[in-house]
DOVEXDO-659948 format. One line per 8 residues: their letters; for each residue x, y, z of C-alpha. Coordinates in Angstrom, 2 decimals, padded with zeros to 5 digits, always signed. Layout:
A = X/Y/Z ~ ...;
***
This chain:
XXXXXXXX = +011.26/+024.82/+002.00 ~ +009.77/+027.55/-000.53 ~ +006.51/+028.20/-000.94 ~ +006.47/+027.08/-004.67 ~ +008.22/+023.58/-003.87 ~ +006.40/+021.23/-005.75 ~ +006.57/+017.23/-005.71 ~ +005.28/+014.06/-007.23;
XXXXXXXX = +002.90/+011.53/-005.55 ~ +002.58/+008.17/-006.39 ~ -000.44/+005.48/-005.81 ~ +000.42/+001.99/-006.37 ~ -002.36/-000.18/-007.27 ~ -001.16/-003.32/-007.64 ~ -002.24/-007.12/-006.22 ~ -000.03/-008.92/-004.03;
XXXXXXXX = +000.40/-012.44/-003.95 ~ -001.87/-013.88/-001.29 ~ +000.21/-015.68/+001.44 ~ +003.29/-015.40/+000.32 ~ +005.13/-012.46/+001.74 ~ +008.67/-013.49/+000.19 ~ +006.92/-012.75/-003.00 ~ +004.73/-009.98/-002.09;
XXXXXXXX = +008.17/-008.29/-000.85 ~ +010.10/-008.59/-004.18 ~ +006.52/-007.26/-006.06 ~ +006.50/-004.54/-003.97 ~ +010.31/-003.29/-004.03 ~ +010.44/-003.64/-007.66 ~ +006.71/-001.45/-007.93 ~ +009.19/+001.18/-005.46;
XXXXXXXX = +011.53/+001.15/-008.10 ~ +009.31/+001.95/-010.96 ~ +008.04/+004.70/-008.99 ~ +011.10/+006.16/-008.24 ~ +011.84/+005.56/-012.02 ~ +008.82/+007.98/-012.85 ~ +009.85/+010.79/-010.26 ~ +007.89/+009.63/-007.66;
XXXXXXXX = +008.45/+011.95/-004.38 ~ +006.35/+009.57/-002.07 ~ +004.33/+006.57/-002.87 ~ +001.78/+004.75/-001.39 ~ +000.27/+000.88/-001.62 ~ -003.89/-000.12/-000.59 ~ -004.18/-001.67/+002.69 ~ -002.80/-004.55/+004.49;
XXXXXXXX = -000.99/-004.82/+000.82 ~ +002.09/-007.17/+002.35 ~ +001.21/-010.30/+002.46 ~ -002.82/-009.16/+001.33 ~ -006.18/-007.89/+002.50 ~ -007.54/-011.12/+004.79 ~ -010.40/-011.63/+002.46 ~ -011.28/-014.97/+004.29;
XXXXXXXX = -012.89/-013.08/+006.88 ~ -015.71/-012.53/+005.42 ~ -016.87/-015.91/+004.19 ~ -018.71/-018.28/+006.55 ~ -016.50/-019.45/+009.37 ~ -015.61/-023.31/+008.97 ~ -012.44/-025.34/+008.84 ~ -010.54/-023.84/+006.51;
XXXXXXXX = -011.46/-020.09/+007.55 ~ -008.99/-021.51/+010.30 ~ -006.41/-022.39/+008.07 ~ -006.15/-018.95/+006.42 ~ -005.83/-017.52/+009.75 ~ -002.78/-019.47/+010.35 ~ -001.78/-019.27/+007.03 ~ -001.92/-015.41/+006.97;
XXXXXXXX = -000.59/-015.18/+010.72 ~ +002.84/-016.79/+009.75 ~ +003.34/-014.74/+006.38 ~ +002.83/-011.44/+008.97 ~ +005.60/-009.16/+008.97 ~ +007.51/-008.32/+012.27 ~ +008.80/-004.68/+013.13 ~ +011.72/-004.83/+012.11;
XXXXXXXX = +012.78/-007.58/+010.27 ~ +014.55/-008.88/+007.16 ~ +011.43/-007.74/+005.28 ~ +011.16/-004.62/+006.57 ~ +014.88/-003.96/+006.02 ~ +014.34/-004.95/+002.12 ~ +011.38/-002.10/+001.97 ~ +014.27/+000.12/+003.37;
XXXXXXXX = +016.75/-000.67/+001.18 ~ +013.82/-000.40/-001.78 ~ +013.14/+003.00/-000.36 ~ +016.77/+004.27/-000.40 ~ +017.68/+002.67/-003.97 ~ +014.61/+004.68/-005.61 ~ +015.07/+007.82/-003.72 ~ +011.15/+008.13/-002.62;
XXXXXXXX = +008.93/+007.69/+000.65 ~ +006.86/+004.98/+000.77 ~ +003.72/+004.13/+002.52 ~ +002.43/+000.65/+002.69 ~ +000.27/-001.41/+004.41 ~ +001.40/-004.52/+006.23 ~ -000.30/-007.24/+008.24 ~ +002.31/-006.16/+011.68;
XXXXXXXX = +002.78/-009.49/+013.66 ~ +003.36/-008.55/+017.82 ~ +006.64/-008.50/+018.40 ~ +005.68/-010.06/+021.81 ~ +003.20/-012.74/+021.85 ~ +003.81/-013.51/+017.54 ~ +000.11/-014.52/+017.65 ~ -001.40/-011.18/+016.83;
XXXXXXXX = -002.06/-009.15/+013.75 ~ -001.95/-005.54/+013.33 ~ -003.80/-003.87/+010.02 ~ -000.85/-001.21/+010.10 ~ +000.86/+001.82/+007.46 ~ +004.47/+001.56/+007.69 ~ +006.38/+004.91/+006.55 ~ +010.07/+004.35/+004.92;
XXXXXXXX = +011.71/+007.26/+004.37 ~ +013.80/+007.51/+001.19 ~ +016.80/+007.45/+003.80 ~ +016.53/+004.09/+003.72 ~ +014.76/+003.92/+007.60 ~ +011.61/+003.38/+009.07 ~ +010.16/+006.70/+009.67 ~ +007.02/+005.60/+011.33;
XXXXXXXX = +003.44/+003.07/+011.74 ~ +000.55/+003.76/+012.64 ~ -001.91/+000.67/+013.56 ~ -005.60/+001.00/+012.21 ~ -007.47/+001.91/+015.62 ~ -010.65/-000.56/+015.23 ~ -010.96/-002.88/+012.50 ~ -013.85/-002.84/+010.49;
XXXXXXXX = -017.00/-004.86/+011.13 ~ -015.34/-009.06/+009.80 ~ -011.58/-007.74/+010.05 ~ -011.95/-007.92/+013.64 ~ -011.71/-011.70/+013.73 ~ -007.97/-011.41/+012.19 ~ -006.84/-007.80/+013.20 ~ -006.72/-006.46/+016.67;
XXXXXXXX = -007.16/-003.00/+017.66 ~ -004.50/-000.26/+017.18 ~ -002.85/+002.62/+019.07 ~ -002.33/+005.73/+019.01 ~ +001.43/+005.62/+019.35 ~ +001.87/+006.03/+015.60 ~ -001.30/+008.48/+014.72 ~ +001.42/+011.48/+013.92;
XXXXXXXX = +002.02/+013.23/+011.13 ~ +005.92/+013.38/+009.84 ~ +008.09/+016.45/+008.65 ~ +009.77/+015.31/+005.42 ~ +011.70/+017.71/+003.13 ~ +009.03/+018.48/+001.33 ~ +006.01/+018.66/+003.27 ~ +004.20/+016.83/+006.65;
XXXXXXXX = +002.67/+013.41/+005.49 ~ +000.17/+011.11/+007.60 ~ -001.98/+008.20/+006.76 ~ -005.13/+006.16/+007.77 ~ -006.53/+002.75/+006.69 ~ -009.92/+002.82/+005.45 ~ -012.86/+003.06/+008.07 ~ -010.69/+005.08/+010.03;
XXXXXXXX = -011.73/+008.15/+007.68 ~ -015.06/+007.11/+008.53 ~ -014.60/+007.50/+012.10 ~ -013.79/+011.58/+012.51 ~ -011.33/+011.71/+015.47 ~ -008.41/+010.13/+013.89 ~ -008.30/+012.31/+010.89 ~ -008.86/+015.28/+012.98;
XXXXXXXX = -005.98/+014.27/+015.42 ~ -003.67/+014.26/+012.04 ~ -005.37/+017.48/+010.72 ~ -004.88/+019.33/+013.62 ~ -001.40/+018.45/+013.29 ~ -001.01/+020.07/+009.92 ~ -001.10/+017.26/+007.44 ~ -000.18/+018.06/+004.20;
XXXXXXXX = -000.41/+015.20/+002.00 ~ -002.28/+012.22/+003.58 ~ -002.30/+008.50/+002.73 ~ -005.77/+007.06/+002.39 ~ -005.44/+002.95/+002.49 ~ -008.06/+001.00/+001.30 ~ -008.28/-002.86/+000.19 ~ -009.96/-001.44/-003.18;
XXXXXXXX = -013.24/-000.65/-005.08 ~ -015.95/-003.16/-004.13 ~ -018.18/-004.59/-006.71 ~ -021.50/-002.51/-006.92 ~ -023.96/-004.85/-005.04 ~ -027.72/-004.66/-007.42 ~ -030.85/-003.71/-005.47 ~ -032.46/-005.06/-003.38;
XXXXXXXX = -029.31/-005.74/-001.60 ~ -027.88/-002.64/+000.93 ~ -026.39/+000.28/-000.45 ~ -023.22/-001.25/-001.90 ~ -020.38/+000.27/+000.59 ~ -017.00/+000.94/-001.94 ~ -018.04/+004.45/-002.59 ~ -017.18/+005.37/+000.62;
XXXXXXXX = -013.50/+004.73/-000.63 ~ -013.98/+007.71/-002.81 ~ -016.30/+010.28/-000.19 ~ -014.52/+010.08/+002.71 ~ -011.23/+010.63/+000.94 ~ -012.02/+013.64/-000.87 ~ -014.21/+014.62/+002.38 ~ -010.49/+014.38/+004.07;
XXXXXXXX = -008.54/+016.04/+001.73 ~ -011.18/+019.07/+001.69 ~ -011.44/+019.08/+005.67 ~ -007.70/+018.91/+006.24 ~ -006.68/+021.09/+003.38 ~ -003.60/+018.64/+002.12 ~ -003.62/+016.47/-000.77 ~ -004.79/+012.64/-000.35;
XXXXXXXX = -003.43/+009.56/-002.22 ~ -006.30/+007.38/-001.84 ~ -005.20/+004.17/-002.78 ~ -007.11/+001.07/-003.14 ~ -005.58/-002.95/-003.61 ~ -006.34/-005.17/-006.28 ~ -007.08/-008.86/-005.58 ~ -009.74/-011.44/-007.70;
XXXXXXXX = -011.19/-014.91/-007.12 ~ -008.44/-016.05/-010.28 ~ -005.37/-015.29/-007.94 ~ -007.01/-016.98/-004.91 ~ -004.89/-020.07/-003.99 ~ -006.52/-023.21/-004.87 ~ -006.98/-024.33/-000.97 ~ -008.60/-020.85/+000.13;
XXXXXXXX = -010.91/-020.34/-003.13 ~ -014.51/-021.23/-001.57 ~ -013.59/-018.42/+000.97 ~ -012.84/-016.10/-001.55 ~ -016.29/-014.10/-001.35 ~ -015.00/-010.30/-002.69 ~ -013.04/-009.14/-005.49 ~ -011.38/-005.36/-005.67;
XXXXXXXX = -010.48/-003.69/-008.39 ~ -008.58/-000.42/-007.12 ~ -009.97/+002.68/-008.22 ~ -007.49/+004.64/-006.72 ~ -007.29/+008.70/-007.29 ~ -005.63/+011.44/-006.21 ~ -006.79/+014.55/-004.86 ~ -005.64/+017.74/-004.13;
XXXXXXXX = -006.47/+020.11/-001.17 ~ -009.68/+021.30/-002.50 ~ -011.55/+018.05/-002.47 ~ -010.75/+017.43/-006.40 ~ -009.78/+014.47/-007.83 ~ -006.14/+015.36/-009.93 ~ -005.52/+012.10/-011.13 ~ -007.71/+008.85/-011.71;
XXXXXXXX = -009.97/+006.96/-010.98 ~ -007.11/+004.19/-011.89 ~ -007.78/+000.93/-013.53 ~ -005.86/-002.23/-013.48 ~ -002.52/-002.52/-012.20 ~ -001.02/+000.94/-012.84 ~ +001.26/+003.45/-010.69 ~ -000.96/+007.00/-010.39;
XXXXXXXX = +000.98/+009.66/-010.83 ~ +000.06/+014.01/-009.73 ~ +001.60/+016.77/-009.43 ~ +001.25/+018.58/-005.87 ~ +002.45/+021.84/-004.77 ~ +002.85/+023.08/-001.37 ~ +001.14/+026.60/-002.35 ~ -001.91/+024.99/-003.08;
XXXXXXXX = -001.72/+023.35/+000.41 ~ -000.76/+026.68/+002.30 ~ -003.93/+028.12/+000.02 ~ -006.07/+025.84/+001.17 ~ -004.93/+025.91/+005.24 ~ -005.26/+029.83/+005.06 ~ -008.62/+029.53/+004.12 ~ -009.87/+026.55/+006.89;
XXXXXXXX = -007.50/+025.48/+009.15 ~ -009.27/+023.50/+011.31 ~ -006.50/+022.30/+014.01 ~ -005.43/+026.29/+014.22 ~ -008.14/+029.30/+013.30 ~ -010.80/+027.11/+012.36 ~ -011.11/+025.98/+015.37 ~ -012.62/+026.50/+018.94;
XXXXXXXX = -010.04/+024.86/+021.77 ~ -012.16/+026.49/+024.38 ~ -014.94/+024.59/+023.57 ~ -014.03/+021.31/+022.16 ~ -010.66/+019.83/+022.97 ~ -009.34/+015.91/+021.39 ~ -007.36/+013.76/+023.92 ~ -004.81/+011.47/+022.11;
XXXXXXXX = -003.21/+008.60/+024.50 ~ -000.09/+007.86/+022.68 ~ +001.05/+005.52/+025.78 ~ +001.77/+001.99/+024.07 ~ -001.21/-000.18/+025.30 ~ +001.01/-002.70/+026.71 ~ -000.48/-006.09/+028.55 ~ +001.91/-007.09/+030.97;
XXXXXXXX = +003.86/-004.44/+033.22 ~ +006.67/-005.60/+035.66 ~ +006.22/-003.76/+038.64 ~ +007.84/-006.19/+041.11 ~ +010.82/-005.74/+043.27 ~ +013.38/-007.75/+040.81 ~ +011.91/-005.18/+037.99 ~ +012.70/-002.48/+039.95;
XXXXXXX = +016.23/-002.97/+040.52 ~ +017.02/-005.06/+037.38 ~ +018.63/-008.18/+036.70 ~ +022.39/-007.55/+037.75 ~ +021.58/-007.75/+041.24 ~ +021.18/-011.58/+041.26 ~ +024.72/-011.76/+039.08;
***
């Protein structure tokens, strides 16, 4: 890798279809393709994109609040899996990374959801996931909490990439365990740009979205695809629409390792497209590197348990010695 290697990033705002993940899937693979098809070197979809943000969790609880959980549960997407293999194959066929959010059934108990990035490498393999560490304020009545298995940051051919799902930039430690890994372009997942709420209503909160991603990108010195979903009360299935409370409409950007917006703010279903360069990164980390010089080990330190937080551990005697001995 040369200092003046230079590659193309790729947001994809786009809606899915809500609760259909067969759908979704093909939507997605074909929105890989027309990235690849516009030089794309990585590209990135808004949170939870396959099957869809759970917007139902944040209408009033009732009958059919339920339902959607169900609903949304059974259009999850296991790790691996025939879906999974079809964002491979996507991956491969365009010749590009790809970062997108999935609602990750357990592979154990098939009755939890994960709010997790999955990482396809253009290899046509899963390169990585990372699982959003605490859900945010209503998601936590449909996502459980993450781990820290997957909070790395990959070596690719042309750089060291890493992601986070929304909040999580507003929580510090995650992005500094990726920083101090040397992140050089980051994936910032969001569900998309809120409606502005009118006074005298709270401070609406969708220009976070915007903040803490530039905020990232400045503090980490790498480029940032910040890259927001798309979904509307119109495309709400008929049975779910009096829990549809919250439209987004994207906004996503791209910006570079100074903190400046490159590309966007996008509008409407689009693919985003910038030009990055790894001299700007090395620029930017020779200036503030704050996992290596800009930083002070001997005073404060960051403990990352990557151990998988697993429920049930067999620790009897038959566990010990395995199954063959009763054959």
């Amino acid at each position: 890798m040369t200092i003046d290697a230079n590659f193309r990033l790729a947001a994809i705002q786009a809606a899915a279809v809500p609760f259909d993940r067969a759908a979704s899937l093909e939507k997605a693979c074909r929105l890989i393709g027309e990235a690849g098809a516009m030089g794309a070197t990585i590209a990135a979809f808004g949170e939870a994109w396959l099957p869809g943000y759970p917007f139902f969790c944040h209408a009033p609880t009732g009958a059919n609040t339920f339902r959607a959980m169900a609903d949304y549960l059974d259009h999850a997407v296991d790790i691996p899996s025939p879906a999974t293999d079809r964002l491979c194959e996507a991956a491969a066929d365009a010749g590009i990374d790809v970062v997108i959010g999935i609602a990750e059934r357990d592979a154990v108990t098939k009755g939890t959801v994960y709010c997790t990035l999955l990482f396809v490498g253009r290899e046509g393999r899963i390169i990585g996931r990372h699982r959003k560490l605490k859900p945010t304020f209503n998601e936590r009545s449909v996502w459980a909490d993450g781990d820290a298995v997957g909070l790395r940051v990959h070596d690719r051919p042309y750089g060291r990439i890493s992601g986070l799902n929304c909040w999580e930039h507003n929580t510090m430690l995650p992005g500094y365990a990726l920083a101090a890994q040397g992140t050089q372009i980051h994936v910032a997942a969001w569900p998309g740009r809120e409606p502005a709420v009118a006074p005298p209503s709270p401070t609406p909160l969708w220009p976070r979205q915007l903040l803490l991603s530039r905020a990232f990108a400045s503090q980490a010195g790498c480029y940032v695809i910040a890259v927001g979903g798309m979904r509307s009360h119109a495309a709400t299935p008929e049975r779910y629409r009096e829990l549809s409370t919250i439209e987004y409409g994207g906004d996503s950007v791209i910006i570079d390792p100074r903190g400046e917006i490159i590309a966007g703010p996008a509008q409407g279903e689009t693919i985003l497209i910038a030009e990055g360069s790894r001299e700007v990164v090395l620029a930017a980390k020779a200036l503030c590197d704050i996992g290596g010089h800009y930083s002070r080990p001997n005073l404060l330190r960051l403990i990352v348990d990557r151990d998988p937080q697993d429920r049930v551990i067999d620790c009897g005697f038959a566990a010990r010695v395995g199954p063959d001995m009763w054959e």
